[in-house]
N, C-alpha and C positions, 0 to 999 in steps of 0.2 A: 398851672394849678398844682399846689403843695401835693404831695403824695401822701397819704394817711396810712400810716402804722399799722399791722397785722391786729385784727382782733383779738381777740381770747378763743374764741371760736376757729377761728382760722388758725390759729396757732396752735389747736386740739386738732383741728383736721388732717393739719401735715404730720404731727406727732402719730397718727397711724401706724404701728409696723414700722416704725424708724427710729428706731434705738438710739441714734446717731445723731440725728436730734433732739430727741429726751434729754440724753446727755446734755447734749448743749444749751439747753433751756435752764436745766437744773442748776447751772451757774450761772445766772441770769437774777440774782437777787430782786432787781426791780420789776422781772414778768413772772416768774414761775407761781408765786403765791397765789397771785392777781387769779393766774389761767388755770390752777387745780382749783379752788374756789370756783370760779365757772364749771369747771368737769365736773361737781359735787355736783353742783346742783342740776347738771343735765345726765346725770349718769343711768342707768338702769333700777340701781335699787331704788329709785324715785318714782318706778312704774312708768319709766320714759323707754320706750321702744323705738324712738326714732335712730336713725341712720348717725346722726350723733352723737348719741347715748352708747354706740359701741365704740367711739374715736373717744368718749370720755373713759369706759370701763375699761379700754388698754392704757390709756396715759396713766389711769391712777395705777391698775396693777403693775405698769414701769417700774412706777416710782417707790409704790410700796416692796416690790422685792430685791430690785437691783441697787435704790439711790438712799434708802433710807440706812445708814449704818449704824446708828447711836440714837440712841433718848431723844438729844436737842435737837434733831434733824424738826420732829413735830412743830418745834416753836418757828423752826425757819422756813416751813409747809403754812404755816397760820399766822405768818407776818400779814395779811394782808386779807385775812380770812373777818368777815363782817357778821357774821350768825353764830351763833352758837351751834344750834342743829348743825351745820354742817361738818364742824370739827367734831360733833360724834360723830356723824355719817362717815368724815373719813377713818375714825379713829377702830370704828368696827368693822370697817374693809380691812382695814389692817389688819388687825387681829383675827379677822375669820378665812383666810389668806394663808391656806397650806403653807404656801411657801417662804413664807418671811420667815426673818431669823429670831428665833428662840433667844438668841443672848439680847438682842434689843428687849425683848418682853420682859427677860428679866430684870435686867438695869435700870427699864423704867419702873417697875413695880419696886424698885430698893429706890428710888430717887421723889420723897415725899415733896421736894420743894417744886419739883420738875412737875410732878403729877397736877399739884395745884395751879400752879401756870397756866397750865394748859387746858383746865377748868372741866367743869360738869361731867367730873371721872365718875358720878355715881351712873351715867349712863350709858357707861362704857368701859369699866375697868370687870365687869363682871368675867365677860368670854375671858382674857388672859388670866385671871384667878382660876379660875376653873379650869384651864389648861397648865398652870403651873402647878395647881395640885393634883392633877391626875399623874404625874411626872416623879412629884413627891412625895404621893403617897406608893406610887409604884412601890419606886426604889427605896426609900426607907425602910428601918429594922423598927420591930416590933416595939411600940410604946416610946417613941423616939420623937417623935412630932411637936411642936409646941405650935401657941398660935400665932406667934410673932413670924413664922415660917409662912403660916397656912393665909396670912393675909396683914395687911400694914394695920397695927394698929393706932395710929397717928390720925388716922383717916375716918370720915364719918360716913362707915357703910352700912349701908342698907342692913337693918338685924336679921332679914331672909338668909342676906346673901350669908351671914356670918354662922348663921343655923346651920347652913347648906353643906360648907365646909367643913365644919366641928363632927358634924354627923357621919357624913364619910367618912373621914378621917376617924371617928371612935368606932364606926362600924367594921373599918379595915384593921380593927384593933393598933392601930398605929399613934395613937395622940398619947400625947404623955401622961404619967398621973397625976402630976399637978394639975397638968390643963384638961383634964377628965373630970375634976372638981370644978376648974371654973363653968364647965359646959356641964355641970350639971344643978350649976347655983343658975344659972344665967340662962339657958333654956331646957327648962327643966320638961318640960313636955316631950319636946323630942329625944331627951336623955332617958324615960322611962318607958318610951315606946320602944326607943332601941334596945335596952339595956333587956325587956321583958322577951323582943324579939330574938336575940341572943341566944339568951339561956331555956328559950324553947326550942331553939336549933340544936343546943347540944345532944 
């Protein structure tokens, strides 16, 4: 009798606490995709509590901290990925993921062709904006901000999200004055709320 190929399942089981195999999977163009696409969809944030929902939630946080180095990695994680939903599901493990690297977030957030590739960024590019501007509005000098900083304009986001930002950012007195004019032609509601809350703080 032929011997039949390790699962995806079986190939998340062993991947337990064996970095060593991770590894070795990750070079594996023709399984890796296949078997993080299964760990999506068995993993924890699914409301999956079984015994392999924890052999899913280690393989992906592997992958996510240690194997992802660059932007394109995503596309080579979703060669083989069939849903939509689940490459948000990974795409927000990623980013809600102390421990990944900061330079990926940013590289993909400058790579507008990269983003689109990789699709339905409106439901999932929000956490790493939010985290790149809390960064830069830190560190930024006063009135220094523009919005081409604070978020891709190339991109069709959510007008929330782009409130969200502008608002911050003019409330930390940090946006610039040009772009204090557009943020206050273009959501003018929350520019007079702020603007009133302000000068009653002085």
């Amino acid at each position: 009798m032929e011997k039949q190929p390790p699962t995806s399942q079986q190939y998340i089981n062993t991947a337990f606490q064996n970095p060593e195999f991770v590894q070795q999977l990750w070079c594996e163009e023709d399984k890796i995709s296949t078997i993080l696409s299964h760990a999506v969809k068995e993993c924890s944030v699914n409301e999956n509590n079984s015994p392999l929902s924890i052999c899913c939630d280690y393989l992906i946080d592997y992958v996510c901290v240690y194997l992802v180095k660059k932007p394109s990695d995503f596309l080579y994680i979703f060669a083989s990925f069939d849903q939509a939903k689940d490459k948000i599901t990974f795409m927000n493990l990623y980013f809600q993921n102390y421990l990944t690297h900061n330079t990926v977030t940013y590289a993909l957030l400058k790579n507008i062709t990269l983003i689109n590739e990789i699709g339905e960024y409106q439901y999932w590019i929000e956490y790493p904006l939010k985290f790149r501007a809390t960064k830069l509005i830190q560190n930024a000098s006063q009135g220094s901000l523009t919005i081409t900083a604070l978020f891709p304009t190339e991109l069709d986001l959510p007008e929330e999200m782009k409130d969200y930002l502008l608002s911050w950012a003019f409330v930390e007195n940090k946006l610039a004055e040009t772009d204090i004019e557009y943020f206050r032609t273009h959501y003018a509601r929350s520019y007079e709320m702020l603007k009133q809350a302000k000068q009653n703080n002085k």
